[in-house]
N, C-alpha and C positions, 0 to 999 in steps of 0.2 A: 826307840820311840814307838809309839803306837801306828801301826799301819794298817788297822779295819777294826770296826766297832759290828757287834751284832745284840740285838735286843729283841727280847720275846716278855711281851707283858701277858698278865694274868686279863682273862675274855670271860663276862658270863653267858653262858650257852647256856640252854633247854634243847634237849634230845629226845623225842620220843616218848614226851611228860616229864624228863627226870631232868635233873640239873649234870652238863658233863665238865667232868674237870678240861679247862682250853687255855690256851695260850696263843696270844698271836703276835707270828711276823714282823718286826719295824722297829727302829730301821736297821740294814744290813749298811753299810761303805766299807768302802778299802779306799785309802790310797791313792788318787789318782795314776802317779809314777807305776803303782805296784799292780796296778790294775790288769785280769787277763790270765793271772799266775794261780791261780785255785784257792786265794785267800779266802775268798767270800765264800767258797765254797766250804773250806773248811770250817769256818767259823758257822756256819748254819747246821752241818753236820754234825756238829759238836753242838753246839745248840740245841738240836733236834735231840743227841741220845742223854743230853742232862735233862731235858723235860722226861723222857721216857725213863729215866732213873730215878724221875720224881712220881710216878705214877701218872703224869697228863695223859689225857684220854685221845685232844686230838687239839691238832694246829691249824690256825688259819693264816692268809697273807692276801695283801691285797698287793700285786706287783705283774709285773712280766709274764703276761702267759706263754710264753715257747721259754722262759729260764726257770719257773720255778717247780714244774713237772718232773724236771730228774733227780729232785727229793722224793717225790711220791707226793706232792699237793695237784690236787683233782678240781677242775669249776664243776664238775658235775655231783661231787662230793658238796660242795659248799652250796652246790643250788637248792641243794636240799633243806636250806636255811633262811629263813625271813633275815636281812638284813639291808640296811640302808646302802651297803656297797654291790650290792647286789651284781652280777655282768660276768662277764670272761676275764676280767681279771682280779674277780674273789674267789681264791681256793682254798681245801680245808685237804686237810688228810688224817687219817686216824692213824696215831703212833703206833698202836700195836696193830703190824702189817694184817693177821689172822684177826681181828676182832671185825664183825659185821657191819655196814655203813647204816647209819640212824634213819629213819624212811622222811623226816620232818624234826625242824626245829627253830630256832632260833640263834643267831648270834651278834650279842653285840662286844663291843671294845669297850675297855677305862673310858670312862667320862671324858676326863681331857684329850680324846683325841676327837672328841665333836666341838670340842673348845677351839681346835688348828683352821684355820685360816683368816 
């Protein structure tokens, strides 16, 4: 059966003037029972190298700031960006480790997730 879902939707970002291809975070579960065992880990990290195989420029997440850092997502990275999540726990990171951080931008998510609550 299924024991952890991971989803990364398509995000329109502005970087710098230019439009950056993004992707963001949400949502990641495992499991309850299986929970602890590195699923969610793996399914993010697998996650992360299929965006990076798709050309995605950079990922954002809105989650856990002391768990989503040992991906490589940065708040200081994302602050760099007008968004209504704005705080310590919106991070972005740029897939390709070597590519420079944008000085200014913008990010927002799909529509329907300002449609949630």
């Amino acid at each position: 059966g299924v024991v952890g879902h991971v989803l990364f939707s398509r995000m329109d970002v502005q970087a710098d003037g230019a439009a950056l291809s993004a992707a963001g975070l949400a949502p990641v579960s495992v499991s309850p029972m299986l929970q602890g065992q590195g699923i969610g880990d793996a399914l993010i990290r697998a996650g992360l190298g299929d965006l990076r195989a798709q050309g995605v420029a950079i990922s954002f997440v809105l989650g856990h700031e002391s768990y989503y850092p040992r991906f490589g997502y940065s708040p200081d990275l994302a602050a760099r960006f007008a968004s209504p999540f704005a705080g310590p726990h919106f991070m972005a990171m740029m897939l390709d480790s070597g590519a420079d951080w944008p000085q200014c931008g913008r990010a927002d998510y799909a529509p329907a997730f300002g449609r949630l609550g």
